[in-house]
Every structure is written in structure tokens, then in C-alpha cells.
N, C-alpha and C positions, 0 to 999 in steps of 0.2 A: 379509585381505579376507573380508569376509561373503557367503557365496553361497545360491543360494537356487532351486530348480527346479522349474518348474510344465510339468504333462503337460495337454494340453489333448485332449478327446476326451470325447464320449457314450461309447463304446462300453466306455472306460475303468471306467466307473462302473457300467455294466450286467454287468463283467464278462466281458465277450465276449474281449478279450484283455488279455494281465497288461503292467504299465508294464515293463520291462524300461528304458527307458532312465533314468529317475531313477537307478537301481542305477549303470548305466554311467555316467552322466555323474557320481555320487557318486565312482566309483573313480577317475576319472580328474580332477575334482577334487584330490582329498585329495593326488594323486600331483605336483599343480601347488602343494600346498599351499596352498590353497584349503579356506577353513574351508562345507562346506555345513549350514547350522542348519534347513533346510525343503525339504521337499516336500511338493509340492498335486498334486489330479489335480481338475481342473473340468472342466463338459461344454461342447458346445457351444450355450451360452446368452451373450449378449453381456452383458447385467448381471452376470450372475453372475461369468464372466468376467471384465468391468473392476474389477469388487470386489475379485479374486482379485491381478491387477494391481496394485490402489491399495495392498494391505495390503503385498504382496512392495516395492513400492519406496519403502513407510514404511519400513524394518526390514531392506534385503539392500545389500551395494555390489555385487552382479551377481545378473541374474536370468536364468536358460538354461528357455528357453521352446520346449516341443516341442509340434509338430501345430499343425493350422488353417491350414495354408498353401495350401490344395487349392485348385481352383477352384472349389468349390460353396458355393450361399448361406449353408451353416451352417460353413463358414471363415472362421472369424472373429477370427482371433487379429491379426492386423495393423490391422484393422479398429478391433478394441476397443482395442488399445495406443494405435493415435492420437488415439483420444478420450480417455482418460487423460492422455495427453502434451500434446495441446494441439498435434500436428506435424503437418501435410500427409503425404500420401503421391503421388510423383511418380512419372513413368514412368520406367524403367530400361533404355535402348536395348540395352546388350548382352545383358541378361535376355531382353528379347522377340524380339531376331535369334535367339538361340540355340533359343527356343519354334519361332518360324518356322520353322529349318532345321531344328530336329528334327521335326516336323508332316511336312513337305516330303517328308522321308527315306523317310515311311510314304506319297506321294505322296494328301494332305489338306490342308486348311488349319486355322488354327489356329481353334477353339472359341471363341465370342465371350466365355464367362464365363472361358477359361483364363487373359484379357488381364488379368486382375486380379492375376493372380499373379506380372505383370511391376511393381507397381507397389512402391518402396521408399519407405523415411524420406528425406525431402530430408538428403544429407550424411551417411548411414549408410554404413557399413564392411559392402560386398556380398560374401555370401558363394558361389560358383557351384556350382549343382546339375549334376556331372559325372552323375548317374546320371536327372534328374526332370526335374520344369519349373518347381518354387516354388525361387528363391535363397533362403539365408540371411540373415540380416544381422543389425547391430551399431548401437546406437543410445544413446547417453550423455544423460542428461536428468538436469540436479538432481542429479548425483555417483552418482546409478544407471545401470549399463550394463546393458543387455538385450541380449540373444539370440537371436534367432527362428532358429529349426532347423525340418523339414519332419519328419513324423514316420512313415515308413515308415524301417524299421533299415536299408534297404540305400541309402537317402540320409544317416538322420541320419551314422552312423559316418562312413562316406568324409572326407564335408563335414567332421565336427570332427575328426578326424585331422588332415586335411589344410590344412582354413584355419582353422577357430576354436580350435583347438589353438595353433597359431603365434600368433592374435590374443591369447589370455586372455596368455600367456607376455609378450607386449609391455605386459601391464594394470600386472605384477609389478614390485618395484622390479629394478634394475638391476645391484645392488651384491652380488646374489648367486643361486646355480645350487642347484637343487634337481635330484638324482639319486636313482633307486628302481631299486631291484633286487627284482624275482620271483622264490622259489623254490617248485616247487611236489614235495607229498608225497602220498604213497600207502600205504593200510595201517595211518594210525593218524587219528581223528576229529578234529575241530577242536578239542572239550573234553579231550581227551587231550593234543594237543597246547598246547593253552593253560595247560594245565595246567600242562605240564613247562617252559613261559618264563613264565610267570606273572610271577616278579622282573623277565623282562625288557621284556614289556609293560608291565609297570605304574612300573617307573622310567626308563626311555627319555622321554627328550624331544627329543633329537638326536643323534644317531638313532632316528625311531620305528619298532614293530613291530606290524605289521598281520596278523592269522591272517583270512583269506577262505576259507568253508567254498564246495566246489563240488557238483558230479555227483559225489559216491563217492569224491571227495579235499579236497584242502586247499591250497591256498595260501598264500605269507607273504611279505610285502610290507614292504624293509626302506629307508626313506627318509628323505635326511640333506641338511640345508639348511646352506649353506656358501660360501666367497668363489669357490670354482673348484672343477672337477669331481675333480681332484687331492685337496682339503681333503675333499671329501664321501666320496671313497674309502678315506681314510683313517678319518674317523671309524666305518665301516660296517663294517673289516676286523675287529676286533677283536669284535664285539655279531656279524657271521655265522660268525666262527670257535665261538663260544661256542654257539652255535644250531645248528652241525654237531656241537658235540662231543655235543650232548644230544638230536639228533632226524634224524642225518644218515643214517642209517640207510633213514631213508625217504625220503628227500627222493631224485626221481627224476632230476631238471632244475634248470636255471636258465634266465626267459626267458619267453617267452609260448607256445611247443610246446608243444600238449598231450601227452597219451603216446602217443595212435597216429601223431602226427606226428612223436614221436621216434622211437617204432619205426621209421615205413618210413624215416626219415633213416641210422638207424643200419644197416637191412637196404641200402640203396641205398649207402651210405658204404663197406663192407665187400663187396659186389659178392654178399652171400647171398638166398635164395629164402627162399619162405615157403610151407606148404599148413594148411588149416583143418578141422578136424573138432569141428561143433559138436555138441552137442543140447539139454540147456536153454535156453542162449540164444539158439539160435532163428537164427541166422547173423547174431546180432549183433557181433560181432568182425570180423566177411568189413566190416559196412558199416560200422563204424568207420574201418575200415583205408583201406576204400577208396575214401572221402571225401576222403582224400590225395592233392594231384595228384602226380602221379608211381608211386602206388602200386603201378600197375602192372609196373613194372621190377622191384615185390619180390615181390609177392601173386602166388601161380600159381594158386590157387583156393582151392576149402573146399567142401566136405559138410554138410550139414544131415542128419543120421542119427541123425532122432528117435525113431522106434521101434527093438526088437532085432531088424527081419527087416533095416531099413535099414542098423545096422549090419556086420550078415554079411553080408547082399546087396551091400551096395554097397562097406563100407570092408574088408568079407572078415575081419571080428573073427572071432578062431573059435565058433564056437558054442557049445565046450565050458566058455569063459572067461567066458558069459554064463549060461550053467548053470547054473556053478559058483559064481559070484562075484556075478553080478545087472549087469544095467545101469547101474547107482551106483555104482562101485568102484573104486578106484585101479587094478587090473589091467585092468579095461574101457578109461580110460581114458587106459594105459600102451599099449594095444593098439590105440585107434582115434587115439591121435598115429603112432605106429610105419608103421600103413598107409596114413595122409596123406601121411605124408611118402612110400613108396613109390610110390602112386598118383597121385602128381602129381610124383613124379622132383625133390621139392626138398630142399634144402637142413637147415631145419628145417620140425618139426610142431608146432602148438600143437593137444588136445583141450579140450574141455569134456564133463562130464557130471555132473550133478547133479539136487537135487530146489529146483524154483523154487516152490512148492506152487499153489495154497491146502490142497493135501492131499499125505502122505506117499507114496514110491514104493517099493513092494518093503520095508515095513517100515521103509525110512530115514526119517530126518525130514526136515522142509522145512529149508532152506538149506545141506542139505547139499551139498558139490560139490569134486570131484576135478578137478585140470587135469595134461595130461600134457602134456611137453615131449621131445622127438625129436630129434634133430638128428645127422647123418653121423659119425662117427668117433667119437662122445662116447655115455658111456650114458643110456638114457632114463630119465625121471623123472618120478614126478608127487608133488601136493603136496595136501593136506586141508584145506578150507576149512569153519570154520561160519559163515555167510554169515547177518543180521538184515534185518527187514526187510519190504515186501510182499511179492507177484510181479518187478514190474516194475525193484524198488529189486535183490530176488536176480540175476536177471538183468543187468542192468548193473553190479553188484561183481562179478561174475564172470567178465565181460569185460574189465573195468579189471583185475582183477587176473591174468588169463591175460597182459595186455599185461605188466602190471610186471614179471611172472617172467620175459617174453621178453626186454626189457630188459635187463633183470639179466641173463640168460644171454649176451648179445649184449656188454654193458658188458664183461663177463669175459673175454669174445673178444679185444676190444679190448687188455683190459689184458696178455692173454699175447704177442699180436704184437710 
């Protein structure tokens, strides 16, 4: 199947915000096995628009079409499709009860231009806005099927997860199951890693091998199209054994967890605490962490102990450690996990301390950064990073990788139980 995904929005083009969902709806594509050969971003002009339309349903057997669903006169995506198609657009009774009682809820009535947003293709496959008030829908014309999606990300996702997910699977033939497995890694680049499967990206046809660079890691995406989920697992066991022997080292997880949501899984799993002592990054790790619902059951706090009075002052580093050694140092660092963990009575401590630049600190260079690790009965440790990069890039590798070492220390826990 030829696929093919057009972003619909001015704002797009002006740059105001970046398409994020071509990207997703390409991964999750590929992962249905779903060939995508286009993406368009047009604004909101109707000529331009049905142009953009007329060429995608020369040339695609599914078109996934985001934005224009709103109620305002420059929503236009429904609009221009039916003029292209040549189809009516009729009312959608449960689309508009559902508008009403949401209206209602906020004690209002519903906006005379929002009634447009109830209107569908006579006979299209409706898809319901759990989160909005534009539905979805599905619309087959001429052996092209289209896709209308709403395009704020906390409707489109839901919505194709939930129902257009299941739809495109029923488009697929029958007579066979396509399964993907996620594994993701930390600590070595996308070119590094592609490097080391190289043979295997590049002679894989069934099973394929997908490297997705992310935030400061890497993903790999290994998927095998076959008669039953049995048959798919079989061909995948062999091609991930081979991909662990040569890169498993880093590889943190399997699965869609990122790493702070393995971390508090694994602090929450094992019944351990957690205390934070930042200072380059900024108490960025505290907000990673605690983005995690549940977090709280493992996170007891964290310190932001940016300058050296806040160190002493607050995490009680000695003074003579800072002296001696500089604010940048594995012993500084050895010392302000040591008194997190003290001062917050937990379990373990993860520090950070390093130089994020754009200038050196105390004669170190930028990206330099030390992470200490703490923890009750075991001895503490810390570990040398040279870290590439801007500001913003130092800072976030230093937080993912304070996570990985936790991890890893955590993982090892595990294994001696």
C-alpha cells in the first residue's frame, strides 16, 4: 500500500510550529507496514489545498490528512476534499449530541460556526473525537482512502491509536500479521550504531531493521511480516540475538519506556527511594523524573545547588572538598550525592556537576561533567563524562546519562536478589 501524508495549516509554513505528526504518523506507518513515499505541508488556502489533494490521490492508495478540522472559516480541509471528490457532506447526529453535551458541561450552547464540524462524508468511517469536537473520518473514493485527523497532538494521537489504528489494519490483506519490537539505547549515536549493523540494515528484508535517532539516544525498530505472530517471532529471534551480541551493551529497554519511566518503574518495583543533587542541569533530572505518574512513591526530592556557597550551605559538601578539588570534580560530586542521599533519608543519590558552557568553569572545559551515584550499603561512585554539543544538548546528555547509570545500578540490584 502506498501511503502518503499531508499537514494542513498556515502556521506550518510560517514556521510557528514544527509538523511533528508526519514523523509519527511515518513511524507508525512503516510499523503497519505501510509504504509512506510523501509528505506535504500546505496552508490554509482552498485552491492550494485541493491541488495538494488532487496530486496525493493521482499517486497514493491512502492519504492521512491532518488539521483543518476546526470551526473557523480558514478550516478548510473537509471543505476542499469534497470539492475534489465530487461527495456531499451530511450531518453527523452523534458528532453533534456529543458537541451539545460537551458545550452543556461548561453550561453554554454550542457556537453556530462549531455545527460545521459535525458535518461528515455521506457513508464515511467516523472516527470520535474523545478529547475535541472535530471527528475523524475515512472516506474511499477511486481506490484512494483518505483520512481526516484533527490536528492538535492531544486529539490526533488518541484518535489513531485508538480507532484509525484498527481502521488502516482492516485496509491490510488478511493472510498475514505484522509484529515490531522497540529496543531502545543509550550511550552510543545513531551513526555509531548503524555503523556496527550496517550488514544488518542493509540485507534485512524480513525482518527489517529500523535505527530512529532520538533526544540524546537511539532507538531500533525490528519488524517482521509473517502468517501468525508465532512465525514473526521466530524470524526476529535470531537478527535480535545478533544485534545484542554487537550493541547490547547499551541497549537499556525494550518497549515504548523511556528511561525515566524505567527508572521510577524499577525504583517503585523494588520498593527503593531516590534524592537528587543537581547543578549543571538545572533540576533537570527532578523534572524528568517527575513527569512519571507515580513518581512520587520513589522521588523524595532533589537540590539544585548551583553555586559553591549552595553547595555547603545547603547539601553540607565540605568546604575543604571544594577548595581543594573545584566545584567540577568527581570528589565534589562523590560528596553532593553522598549528602542527598543523607538529607533526604533515601535510599539512593544521584549528583550532577559539571561545565554546560558556552564558557569553561574553574579552568575545565565545557562538557565536562561528573555524575556521583550513592546508595546505602554499597560504595559510592562517580563517573567522567566528556559530553559534545551546545548548552541545552550538555545538559540533557547529562541527565539521560545520570538516568542510565541509575539504571544500571538498579538492574544489578535486581540481578543479585
Amino acid at each position: 500500500m502506498r501511503g502518503e501524508i499531508i499537514a494542513v495549516g498556515t502556521e506550518l509554513l510560517l514556521g510557528q510550529i514544527v509538523d511533528t505528526h508526519s514523523a509519527y504518523l511515518s513511524r507508525e506507518c512503516a510499523e503497519l507496514g505501510i509504504n509512506v513515499y510523501y509528505h506535504s505541508a500546505v496552508g490554509d488556502n482552498r485552491e492550494r489545498l485541493k491541488e495538494t489533494l488532487r496530486l496525493a490521490g493521482s499517486r497514493s492508495d491512502l492519504v492521512l490528512i491532518t488539521g483543518g478540522l476546526g470551526p473557523t472559516e480558514d478550516d478548510l480541509t473537509k471543505e476542499a476534499l469534497a470539492e475534489v471528490l465530487g461527495l456531499p457532506l451530511v450531518p453527523h447526529p452523534p458528532s453533534i449530541a456529543r458537541m451539545e453535551a460537551l458545550f452543556a458541561r461548561f453550561g453554554s450552547s454550542v457556537p453556530p460556526g462549531n455545527y460545521k464540524q459535525g458535518l461528515v462524508f455521506e457513508g464515511a468511517t467516523v472516527f470520535e473525537n474523545r478529547n475535541g469536537t472535530a471527528p475523524g473520518m475515512a472516506v474511499t473514493h477511486e481506490g484512494t482512502t483518505y483520512v481526516l485527523m484533527p490536528g492538535p497532538p492531544g486529539e490526533l494521537i488518541p484518535m489513531f491509536e485508538e480507532e484509525v489504528r484498527p481502521f488502516l489494519l482492516s485496509l491490510l490483506p488478511g493472510d498475514e500479521v505484522i509484529i515490531s519490537r522497540v529496543y531502545r539505547f543509550f550511550g552510543i549515536g545513531e551513526s555509531h550504531l548503524e555503523e556496527r549493523l550496517k550488514d544488518l540494515i542493509q540485507n534485512q528484508s524480513n525482518p527489517t531493521v529500523a535505527p530512529l535517532a532520538k533526544e540524546a539516544e537511539v532507538t531500533l525498530r525490528l519488524t517482521a511480516k509473517a502468517r501468525d505472530a508465532d512465525e514473526a517471532e521466530r524470524l526476529m529471534e535470531p537478527v535480535r540475538r545478533e544485534i545484542m551480541k554487537r550493541v547490547g551493551g547499551f541497549c537499556y529497554g525494550e518497549g515504548e519506556l523511556s528511561l525515566e519511566e524505567l527508572v521510577v518503574r524499577r525504583l517503585l518495583d523494588r520498593k527503593r527511594t531516590l534524592a537528587l543533587a543537581e547543578s549543571c542541569t538545572g533540576g533537570l533530572i527532578s523534572r524528568m523524573l517527575t513527569t512519571v505518574p507515580g513518581s512520587s512513591g520513589a522521588v523524595k526530592g532533589g537540590v539544585v545547588s548551583y553555586t559553591p556557597d549552595a553547595k555547603e550551605g545547603v547539601l553540607k559538601v565540605p568546604s575543604g572538598v571544594i577548595e581543594r578539588y573545584g566545584t567540577v570534580s568527581m570528589e565534589t560530586a562523590l560528596a553532593m550525592a553522598e549528602r542527598a542521599r543523607e538529607l533526604f533519608g533515601s535510599d539512593l543519590a544521584v549528583s550532577v556537576t559539571g561545565v554546560a558552557g558556552p564558557d569553561p568553569v574553574e579552568d575545565k572545559p565545557v562538557g565536562l561533567v561528573y555524575i556521583g551515584c550513592a546508595e546505602e550499603g554499597r560504595p559510592t561512585r562517580a563517573y567522567r563524562l566528556r559530553l559534545g554539543g551546545n548548552r541545552q544538548g550538555i545538559q540533557l546528555r547529562a541527565a539521560k546519562y545520570a538516568l542510565f547509570i541509575l539504571q544500571e545500578r538498579l538492574k544489578k540490584g535486581e540481578a543479585q536478589t
